[in-house]
C-alpha atoms as one frame of an Amber mdcrd trajectory, in Angstrom:
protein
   0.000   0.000   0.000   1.565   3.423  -1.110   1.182   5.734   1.573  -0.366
  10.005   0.699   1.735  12.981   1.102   0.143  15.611   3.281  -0.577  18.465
   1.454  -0.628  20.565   4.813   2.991  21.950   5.672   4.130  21.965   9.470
   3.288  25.441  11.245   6.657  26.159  12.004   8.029  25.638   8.720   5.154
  28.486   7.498   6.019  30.409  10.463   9.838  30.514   9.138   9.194  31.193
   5.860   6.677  34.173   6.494   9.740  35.705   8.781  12.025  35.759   6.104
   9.445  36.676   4.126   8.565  39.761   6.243  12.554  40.370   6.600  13.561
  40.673   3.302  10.391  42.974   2.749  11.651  44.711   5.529  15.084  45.528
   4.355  13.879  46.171   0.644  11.873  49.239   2.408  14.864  50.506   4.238
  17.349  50.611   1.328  14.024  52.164  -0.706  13.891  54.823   2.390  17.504
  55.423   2.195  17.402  55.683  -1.920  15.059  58.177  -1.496  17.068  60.182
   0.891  19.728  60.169  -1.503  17.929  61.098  -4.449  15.683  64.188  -2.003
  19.375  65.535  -1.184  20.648  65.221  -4.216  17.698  66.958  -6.415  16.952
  69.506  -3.771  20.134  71.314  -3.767  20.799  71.109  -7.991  17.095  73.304
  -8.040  19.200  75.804  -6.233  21.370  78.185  -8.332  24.946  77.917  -6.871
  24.889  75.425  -4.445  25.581  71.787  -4.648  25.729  68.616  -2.820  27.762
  65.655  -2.843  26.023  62.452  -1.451  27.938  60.003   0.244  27.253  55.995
   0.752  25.219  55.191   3.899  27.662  53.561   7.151  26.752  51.795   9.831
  25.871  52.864  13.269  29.472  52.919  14.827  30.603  54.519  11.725  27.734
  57.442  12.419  28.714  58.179  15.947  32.706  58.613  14.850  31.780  61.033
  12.630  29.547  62.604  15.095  32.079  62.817  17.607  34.889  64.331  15.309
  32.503  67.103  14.663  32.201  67.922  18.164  35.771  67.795  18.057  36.857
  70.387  15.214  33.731  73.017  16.857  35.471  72.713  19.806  38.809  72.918
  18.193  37.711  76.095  16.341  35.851  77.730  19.603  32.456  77.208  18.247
  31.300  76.092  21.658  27.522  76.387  20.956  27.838  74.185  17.779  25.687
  76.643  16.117  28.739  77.545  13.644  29.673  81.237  12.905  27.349  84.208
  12.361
């Protein structure tokens, strides 16, 4: 006697699959969000006569704060103690 295949899946096995389902939707939308970005940037300053912009690549988190932090330091290097900048 041959024995049937289920046709029902096990629940975890749907439960995995609609996780990576819902993270790879997930990250599409963020690199969408950050494409966006980019092009808002980009666009918005070229419709203004004389100024520019140059876009960079996106960094991680860690990256972020370093360059946050060696901001601080050339304000404070240059006196601008408010971090408001000159005027």
């Amino acid at each position: 006697m041959r024995r049937e295949r289920s046709s029902r899946r096990r629940p975890c096995a749907d439960r995995e699959r609609a996780e990576r389902r819902q993270r790879h939707a997930t990250e599409l939308a963020h690199q969408f969000d950050r494409l966006e970005i980019h092009h808002f940037f980009e666009v918005n300053k070229a419709l203004e006569p004389g100024k520019e912009v140059e876009t960079a690549t996106w960094v991680n988190q860690a990256a972020a704060y370093s360059e946050i932090e060696a901001c601080k330091e050339r304000a404070r290097s240059t006196g601008d103690q408010d971090g408001h900048g000159a005027g």
